[in-house]
DOFI-383384 format. One line per field, with one value per residue (C-alpha): residue in one letter; z negated, x negated, y negated. Coordinates in nm, 2 decimals, padded with zeros to 4 digits. Example, Ala and Ser with C-alpha at 12.3 -4.5 7.8 and 13.67 -1.06 7.14 Angstrom:
REM DOFI-383384
resn = c(A  S)
w = c(-00.78  -00.71)
u = c(-01.23  -01.37)
v = c(00.45  00.11)
//
This chain:
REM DOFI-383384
resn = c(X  X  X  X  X  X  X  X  X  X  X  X  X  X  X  X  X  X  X  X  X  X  X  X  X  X  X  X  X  X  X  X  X  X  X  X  X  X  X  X  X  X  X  X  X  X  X  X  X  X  X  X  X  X  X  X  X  X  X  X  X  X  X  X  X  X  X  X  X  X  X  X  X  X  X  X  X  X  X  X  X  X)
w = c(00.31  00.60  00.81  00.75  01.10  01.08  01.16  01.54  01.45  01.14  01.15  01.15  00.82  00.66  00.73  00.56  00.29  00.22  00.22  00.00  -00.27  -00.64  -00.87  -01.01  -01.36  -01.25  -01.42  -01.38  -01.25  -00.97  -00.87  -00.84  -00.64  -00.39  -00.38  -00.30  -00.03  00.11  00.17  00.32  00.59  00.65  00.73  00.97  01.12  01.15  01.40  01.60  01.59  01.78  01.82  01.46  01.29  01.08  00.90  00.84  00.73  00.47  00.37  00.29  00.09  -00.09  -00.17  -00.29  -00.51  -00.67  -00.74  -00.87  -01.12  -01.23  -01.29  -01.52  -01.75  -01.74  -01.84  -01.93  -01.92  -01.54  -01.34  -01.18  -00.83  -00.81)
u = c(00.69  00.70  00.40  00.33  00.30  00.13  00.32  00.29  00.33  00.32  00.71  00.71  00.49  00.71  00.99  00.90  00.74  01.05  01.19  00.98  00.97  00.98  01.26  01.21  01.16  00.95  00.66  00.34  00.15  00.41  00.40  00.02  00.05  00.28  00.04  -00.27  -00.05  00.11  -00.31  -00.35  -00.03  -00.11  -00.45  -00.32  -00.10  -00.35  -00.57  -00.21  -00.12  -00.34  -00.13  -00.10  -00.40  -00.51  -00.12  -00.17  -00.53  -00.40  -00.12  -00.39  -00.61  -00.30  -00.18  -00.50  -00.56  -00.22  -00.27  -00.65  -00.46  -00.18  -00.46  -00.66  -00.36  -00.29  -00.69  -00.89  -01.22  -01.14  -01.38  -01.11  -01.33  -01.37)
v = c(01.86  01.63  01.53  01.18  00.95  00.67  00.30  00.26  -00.14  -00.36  -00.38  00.02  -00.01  -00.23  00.00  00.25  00.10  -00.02  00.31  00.44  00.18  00.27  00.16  -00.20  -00.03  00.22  00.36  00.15  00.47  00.52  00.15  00.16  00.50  00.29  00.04  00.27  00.46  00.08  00.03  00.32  00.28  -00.07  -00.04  00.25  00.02  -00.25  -00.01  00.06  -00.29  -00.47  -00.79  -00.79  -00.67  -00.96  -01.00  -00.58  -00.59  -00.84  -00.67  -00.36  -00.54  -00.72  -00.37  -00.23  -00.52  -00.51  -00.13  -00.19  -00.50  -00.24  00.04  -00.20  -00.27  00.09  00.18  -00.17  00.02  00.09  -00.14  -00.32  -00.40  00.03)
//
């Protein structure tokens, strides 16, 4: 497997987010996995990125959020804020 680098910029992160997004009829599970992992690459991009920090650290806690909403349909005794 590949050694993951992290986004240099906020446009890098989109990139390959993009890349690497599931099929529009995807499992729930894998969507929320893409989600968690969007967090995670955003938030690395928003410590590259200094120019655009705030627009990445939204687009982490956007991503998180969606993946926390898609986990709770999946298991409604998740606490959704976890």
């Amino acid at each position: 497997m590949a050694k993951q680098v992290a986004p240099s910029s906020l446009f890098e992160a989109h990139e390959a987010l993009w890349r690497r997004r599931p099929a529009h009829d995807a499992a729930p599970a894998e969507w929320a996995a893409f989600h968690r992992h969007s967090a995670e690459v955003y938030a690395a991009a928003a410590k590259a990125d200094v120019a655009n920090r705030q627009e990445a650290s939204q687009y982490a806690v956007f991503a998180i959020r969606r993946a926390r909403e898609i986990e709770h349909r999946l298991d409604p005794t998740l606490d959704c804020e976890a």
